[in-house]
Every structure is written in C-alpha cells, then in structure tokens.
C-alpha positions in Angstrom: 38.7 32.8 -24.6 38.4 29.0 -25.1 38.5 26.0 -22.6 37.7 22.7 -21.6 35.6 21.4 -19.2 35.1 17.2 -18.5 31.7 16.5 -19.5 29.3 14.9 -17.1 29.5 11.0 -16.6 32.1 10.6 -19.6 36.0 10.6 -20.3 35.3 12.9 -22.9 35.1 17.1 -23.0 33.3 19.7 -24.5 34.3 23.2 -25.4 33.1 26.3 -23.5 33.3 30.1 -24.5 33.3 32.9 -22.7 32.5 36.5 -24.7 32.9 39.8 -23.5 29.9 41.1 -24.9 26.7 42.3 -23.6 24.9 40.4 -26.4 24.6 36.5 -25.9 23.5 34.4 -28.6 21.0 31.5 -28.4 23.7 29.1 -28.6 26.0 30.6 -26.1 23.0 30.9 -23.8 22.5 26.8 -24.3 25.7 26.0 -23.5 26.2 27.9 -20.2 22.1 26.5 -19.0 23.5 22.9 -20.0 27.3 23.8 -17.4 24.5 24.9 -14.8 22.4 22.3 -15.2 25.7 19.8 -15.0 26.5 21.9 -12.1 23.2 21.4 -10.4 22.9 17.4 -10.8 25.0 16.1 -7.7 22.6 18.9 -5.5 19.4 16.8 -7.6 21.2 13.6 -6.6 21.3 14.4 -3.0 18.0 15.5 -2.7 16.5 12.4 -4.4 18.8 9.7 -1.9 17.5 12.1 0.9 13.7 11.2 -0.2 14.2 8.0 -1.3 15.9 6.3 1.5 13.6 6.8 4.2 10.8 5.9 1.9 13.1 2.1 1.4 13.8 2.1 5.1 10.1 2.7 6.1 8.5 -0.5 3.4 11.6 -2.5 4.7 10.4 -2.1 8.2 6.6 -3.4 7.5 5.7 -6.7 9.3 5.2 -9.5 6.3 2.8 -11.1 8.5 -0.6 -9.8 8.1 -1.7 -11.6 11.2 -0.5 -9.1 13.3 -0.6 -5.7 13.5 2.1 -3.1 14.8 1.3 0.2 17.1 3.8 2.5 16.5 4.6 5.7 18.1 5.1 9.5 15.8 9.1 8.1 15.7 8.0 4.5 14.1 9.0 3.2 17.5 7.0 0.1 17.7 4.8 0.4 21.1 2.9 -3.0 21.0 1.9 -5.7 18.6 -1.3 -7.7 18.7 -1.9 -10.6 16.9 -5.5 -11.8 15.4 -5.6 -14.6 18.3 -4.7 -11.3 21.1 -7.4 -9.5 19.1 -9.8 -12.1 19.6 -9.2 -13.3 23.3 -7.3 -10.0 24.7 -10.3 -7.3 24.1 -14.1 -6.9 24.7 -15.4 -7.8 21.0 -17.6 -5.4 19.5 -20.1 -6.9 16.6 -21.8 -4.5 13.9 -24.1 -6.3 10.6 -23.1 -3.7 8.5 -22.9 -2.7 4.7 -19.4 -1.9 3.4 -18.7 0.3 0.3 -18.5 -2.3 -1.9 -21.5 -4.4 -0.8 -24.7 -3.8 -2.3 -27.5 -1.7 -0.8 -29.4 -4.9 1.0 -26.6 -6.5 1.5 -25.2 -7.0 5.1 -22.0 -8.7 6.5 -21.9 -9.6 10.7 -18.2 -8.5 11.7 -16.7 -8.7 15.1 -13.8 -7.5 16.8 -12.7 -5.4 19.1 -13.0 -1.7 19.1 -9.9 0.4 17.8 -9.9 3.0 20.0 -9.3 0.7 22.6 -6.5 -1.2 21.2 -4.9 2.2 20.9 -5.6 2.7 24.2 -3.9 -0.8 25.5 -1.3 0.3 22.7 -0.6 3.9 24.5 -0.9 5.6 21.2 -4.4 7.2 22.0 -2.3 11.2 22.5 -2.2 11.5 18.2 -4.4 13.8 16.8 -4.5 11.1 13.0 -3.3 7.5 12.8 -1.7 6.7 9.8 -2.6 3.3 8.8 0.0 0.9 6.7 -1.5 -1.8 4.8 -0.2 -5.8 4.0 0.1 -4.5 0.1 1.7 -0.9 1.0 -1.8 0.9 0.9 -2.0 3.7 3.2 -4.9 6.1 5.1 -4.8 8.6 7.2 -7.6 8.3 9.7 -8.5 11.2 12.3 -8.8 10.8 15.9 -12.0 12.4 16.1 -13.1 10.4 13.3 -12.1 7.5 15.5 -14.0 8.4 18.6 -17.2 9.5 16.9 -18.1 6.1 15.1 -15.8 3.8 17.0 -14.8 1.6 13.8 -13.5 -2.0 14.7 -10.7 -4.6 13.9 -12.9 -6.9 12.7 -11.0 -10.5 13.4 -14.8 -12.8 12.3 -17.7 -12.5 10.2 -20.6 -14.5 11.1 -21.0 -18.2 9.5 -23.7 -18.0 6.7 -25.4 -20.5 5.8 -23.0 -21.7 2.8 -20.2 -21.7 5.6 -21.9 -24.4 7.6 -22.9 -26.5 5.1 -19.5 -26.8 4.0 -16.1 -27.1 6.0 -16.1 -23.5 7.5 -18.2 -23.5 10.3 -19.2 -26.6 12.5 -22.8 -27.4 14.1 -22.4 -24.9 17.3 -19.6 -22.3 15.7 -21.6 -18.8 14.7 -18.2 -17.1 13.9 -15.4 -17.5 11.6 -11.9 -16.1 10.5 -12.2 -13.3 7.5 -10.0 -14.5 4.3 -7.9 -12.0 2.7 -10.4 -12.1 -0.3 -13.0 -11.5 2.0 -10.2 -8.3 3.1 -9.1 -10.1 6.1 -7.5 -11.4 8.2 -8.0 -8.0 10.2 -10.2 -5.8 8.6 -11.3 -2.0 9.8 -14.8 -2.0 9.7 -16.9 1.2 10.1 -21.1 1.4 11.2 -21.8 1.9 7.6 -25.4 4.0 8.3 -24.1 6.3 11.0 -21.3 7.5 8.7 -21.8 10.9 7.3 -22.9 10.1 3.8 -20.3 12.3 2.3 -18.0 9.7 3.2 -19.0 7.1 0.4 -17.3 7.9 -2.0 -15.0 10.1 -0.2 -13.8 8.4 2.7 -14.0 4.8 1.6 -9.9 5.1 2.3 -10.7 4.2 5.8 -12.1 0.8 5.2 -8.6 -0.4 5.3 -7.9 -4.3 4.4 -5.2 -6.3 6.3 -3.6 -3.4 8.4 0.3 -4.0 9.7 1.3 -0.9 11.0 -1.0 1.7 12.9 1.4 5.2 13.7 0.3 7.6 15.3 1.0 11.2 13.9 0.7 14.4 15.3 
C-alpha cells in the first residue's frame, strides 16, 4: 500500500510505504524515523518558544542604567531601587583596603559603600536563602545568603583618591573619595574582604566579585 503525505515546510510530497511484513529494511526504517521526527518538530517548537521567551522577557526587563540597581522579589517583582547617590547618602558606609582577584598580591584598593546585607534588608528581600545577581552586560552569580552574612561584602560606590587622582582632575585638595569608572568595574561594584575569604574561593568563587550589578533577586 502506497500514499502521500505533505512534506514538512514545502508544497511538495513524499511517498510512504506500509509492508505487512515482520522484516523492515533499512530504508523503510528511515523513512518512518524521518515521519516521526516530522511528527515530533511542532512538540520541539513549543518546547523551544516555552524556554526562550521568558529568557527574552527577563533581558528585556534589565534596567539600562547601571547607576541603579533593582531589588527584586523570587516573582521578579521589583521591591526597591537604589541609586549610587541613595547608596552613598541613604546607608552607613562600610570601607575595606582590600585585594581583588585580579589585583596583584601587594596590591590594595580602598572601597567604600555600604554593606549588602543591609540594603537587602531596607530592600525587604533578606527571607531568600541565594540572591541571584544580574549584571549591566548580562553576567550573572548566584551568591548564598550565608555567604552573605559571614563576610558582609559591600556595594562599593568610591575608591579612595590616590595620589595620581589628585594630581590630576579626579580628586580636589580636601576630597579622599571618588566615584569607581566602569573600567575600574564600577559604578557599583560588590566588593568582598579579600583575606578573610576562604581561600578556595580564588579561583572558585571569583563569580561573586560582580561588576555593575542591575538586578539583585532573591531566590529561594
């Protein structure tokens, strides 16, 4: 018995067979895996749209402003956004001279800012057992709670003037602290006590030195 069945995507047809025969040649075979397959595709095509679009709704959603950055409940619900000037003036600011992962061993950086855990807290988001943490360039990083309350990283808003900054334009006579450039992985930068870090963490953990955060979610 012969037929025709429309072929996927085209005007055109191919011919099917069906034999009565408990024998099935390699070519038969072929041909009823490829009318499965064909079969299958709108169920592939579903499940792909059903990934994708909350992946496209989710980037869409991210703030373009890396001044800011957004609290966000386990539904994406936006609970409070803070600026760099409300980090700087709103919070009790926390300073640590600390190396980073990508400074060398003698090499120390003065940051300052206020501490995370209690921006969460002002934030209401301080219930999530891991914050998952959005970046101005997509990065993301999923940082633990009780990572959180054991070293009690920043969002470093200023790094102190060296002396290169106040002989030039950066720093005044009388100003100690300045904003962080993106180059230098500002404007808001999460900034760890590098030496009371485990020291599996470097390499390991270096994810959670996270550069220009938008969105901070907390996840259960």
């Amino acid at each position: 018995m012969t037929g025709r069945l429309p072929k996927a995507n085209t005007g055109k047809s191919v011919t099917y067979e069906c034999v009565k025969s408990s024998t099935v040649t390699p070519l038969r075979d072929r041909g009823r895996t490829n009318t499965r397959m064909w079969k299958m595709l709108p169920n592939a095509r579903a499940v792909i749209f059903a990934v994708a679009l909350p992946l496209a709704s989710a980037a869409e959603e991210i703030p373009l402003d890396p001044n800011e950055v957004s609290f966000q409940d386990a539904s994406g619900k936006t609970k409070a956004v803070f600026s760099v000037k409300q980090l700087r003036a709103e919070f009790p600011r926390q300073t640590y001279d600390t190396r980073t992962p990508w400074t060398s061993e003698g090499e120390k950086i003065e940051y300052r800012g206020p501490l995370l855990a209690n921006v969460l807290a002002k934030a209401g988001t301080t219930a999530a057992q891991e914050v998952k943490v959005v970046a101005y360039d997509n990065f993301v990083s999923d940082i633990r709670m009780d990572e959180i309350r054991s070293y009690n990283p920043i969002l470093a808003v200023e790094r102190r003037c060296n002396e290169n900054d106040k002989a030039g334009s950066l720093c005044p006579p009388g100003q100690d602290f300045r904003p962080i450039s993106m180059v230098e992985k500002g404007p808001i930068f999460i900034v760890w006590p590098f030496d009371q870090l485990p020291a599996s963490y470097v390499p390991a953990r270096n994810s959670i030195w996270v550069f220009f955060p938008v969105i901070l979610r907390a996840t259960q």
